[in-house]
C-alpha positions in Angstrom: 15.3 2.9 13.3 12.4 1.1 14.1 8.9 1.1 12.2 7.3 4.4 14.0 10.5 6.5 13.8 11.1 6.2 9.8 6.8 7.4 10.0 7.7 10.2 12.2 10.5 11.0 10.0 8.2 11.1 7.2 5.6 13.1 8.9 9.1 15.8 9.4 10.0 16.2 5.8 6.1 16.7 4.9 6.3 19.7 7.3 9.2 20.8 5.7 8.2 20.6 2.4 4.8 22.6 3.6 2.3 19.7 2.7 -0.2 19.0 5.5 -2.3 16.4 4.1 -1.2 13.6 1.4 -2.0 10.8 -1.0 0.1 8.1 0.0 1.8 5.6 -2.1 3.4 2.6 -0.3 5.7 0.3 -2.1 7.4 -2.7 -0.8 9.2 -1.7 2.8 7.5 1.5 2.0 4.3 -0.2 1.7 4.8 -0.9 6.0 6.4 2.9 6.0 3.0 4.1 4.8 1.0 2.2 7.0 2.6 3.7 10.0 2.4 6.7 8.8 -1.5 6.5 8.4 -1.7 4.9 11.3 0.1 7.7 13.4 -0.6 10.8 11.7 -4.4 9.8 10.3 -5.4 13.3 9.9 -2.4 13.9 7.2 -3.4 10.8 5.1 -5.9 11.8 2.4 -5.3 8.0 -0.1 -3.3 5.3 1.0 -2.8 3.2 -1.6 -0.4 -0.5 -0.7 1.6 -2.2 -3.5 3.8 -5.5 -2.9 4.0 -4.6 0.9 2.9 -6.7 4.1 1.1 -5.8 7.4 3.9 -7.2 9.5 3.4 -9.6 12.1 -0.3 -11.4 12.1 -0.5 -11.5 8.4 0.0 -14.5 6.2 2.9 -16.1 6.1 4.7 -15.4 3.2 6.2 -18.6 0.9 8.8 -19.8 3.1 11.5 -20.1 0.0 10.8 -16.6 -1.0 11.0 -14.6 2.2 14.9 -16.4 2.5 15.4 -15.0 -0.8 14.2 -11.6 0.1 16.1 -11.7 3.3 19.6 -11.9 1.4 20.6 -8.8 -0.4 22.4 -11.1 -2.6 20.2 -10.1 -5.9 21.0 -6.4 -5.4 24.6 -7.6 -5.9 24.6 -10.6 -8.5 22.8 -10.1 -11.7 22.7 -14.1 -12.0 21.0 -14.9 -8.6 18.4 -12.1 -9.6 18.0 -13.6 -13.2 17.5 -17.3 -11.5 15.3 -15.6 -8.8 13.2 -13.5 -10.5 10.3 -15.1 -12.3 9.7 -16.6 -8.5 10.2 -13.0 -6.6 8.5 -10.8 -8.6 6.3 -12.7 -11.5 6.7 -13.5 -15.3 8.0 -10.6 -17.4 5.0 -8.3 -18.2 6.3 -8.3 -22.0 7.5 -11.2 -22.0 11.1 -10.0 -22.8 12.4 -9.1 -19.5 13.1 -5.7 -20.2 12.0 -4.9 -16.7 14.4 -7.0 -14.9 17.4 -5.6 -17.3 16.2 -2.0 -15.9 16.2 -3.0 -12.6 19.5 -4.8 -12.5 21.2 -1.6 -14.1 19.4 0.5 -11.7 20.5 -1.7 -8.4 24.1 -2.1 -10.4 24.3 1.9 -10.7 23.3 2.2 -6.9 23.3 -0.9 -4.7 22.2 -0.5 -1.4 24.6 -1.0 1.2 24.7 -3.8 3.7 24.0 -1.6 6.8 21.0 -0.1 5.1 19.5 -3.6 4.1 20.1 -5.2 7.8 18.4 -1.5 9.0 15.6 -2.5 6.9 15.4 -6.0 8.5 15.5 -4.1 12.1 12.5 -2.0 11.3 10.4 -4.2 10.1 11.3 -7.2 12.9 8.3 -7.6 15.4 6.3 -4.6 13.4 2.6 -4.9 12.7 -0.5 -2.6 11.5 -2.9 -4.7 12.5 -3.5 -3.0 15.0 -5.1 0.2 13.0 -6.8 -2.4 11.2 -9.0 -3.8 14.1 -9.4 -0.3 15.3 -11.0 0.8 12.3 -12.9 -3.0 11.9 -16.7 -2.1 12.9 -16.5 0.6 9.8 -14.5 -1.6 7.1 -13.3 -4.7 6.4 -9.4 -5.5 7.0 
């Protein structure tokens, strides 16, 4: 599914649910989810609020070493590339200990995604961009 379908499909389960208007919280993939959705269903959107997410195509290029290592699902799958690729994906531990990463790595070990899913992610987000809500709404904010 492309980038507009998983927002529409969003949109569907907050009919279902009952829940006309929302506070949106984007993280990661979901992060470019949420943007759609705001972008196509505006009037459902109360808060958007963007966390370690991207604006697609247009935006500022990424650090060419980490997008290759966010394109391979390899650290969903080995405990020691994620441990070596950590710190430079995601920051220094926020205690210091790592704790974090051990809860992650049990969580991805418990339920890894599958390979399908992660190239469907890939799909989606290939040739996606919100900047174009953002230069719609330009002469009332900044983007």
């Amino acid at each position: 599914m492309r980038m507009p379908r998983l927002a529409r499909q969003a949109a569907h389960l907050l009919d279902t649910l009952g829940h006309p208007h929302v506070d949106v919280l984007g993280v990661s993939f979901g992060g470019a989810v949420a943007q759609e959705l705001a972008l196509g269903s505006a009037h459902r959107v109360r808060r958007l609020v963007l966390a370690s997410t991207m604006c697609g195509l247009g935006g500022v290029p990424g650090n060419p070493l980490a997008l290759a290592l966010l394109a391979t699902p390899l650290r969903y799958f080995s405990p020691a590339f994620l441990r070596l690729t950590a710190a430079f994906l995601y920051g220094q531990p926020a205690n210091g200990r790592g704790d974090e990463l051990r809860e992650q790595v049990n969580a991805w070990r418990a339920r890894p995604p599958t390979i399908a899913g992660y190239l469907g992610q890939l799909a989606a987000g290939a040739g996606w961009t919100s900047l174009r809500g953002c230069i719609a709404y330009m002469p009332r904010r900044s983007c």
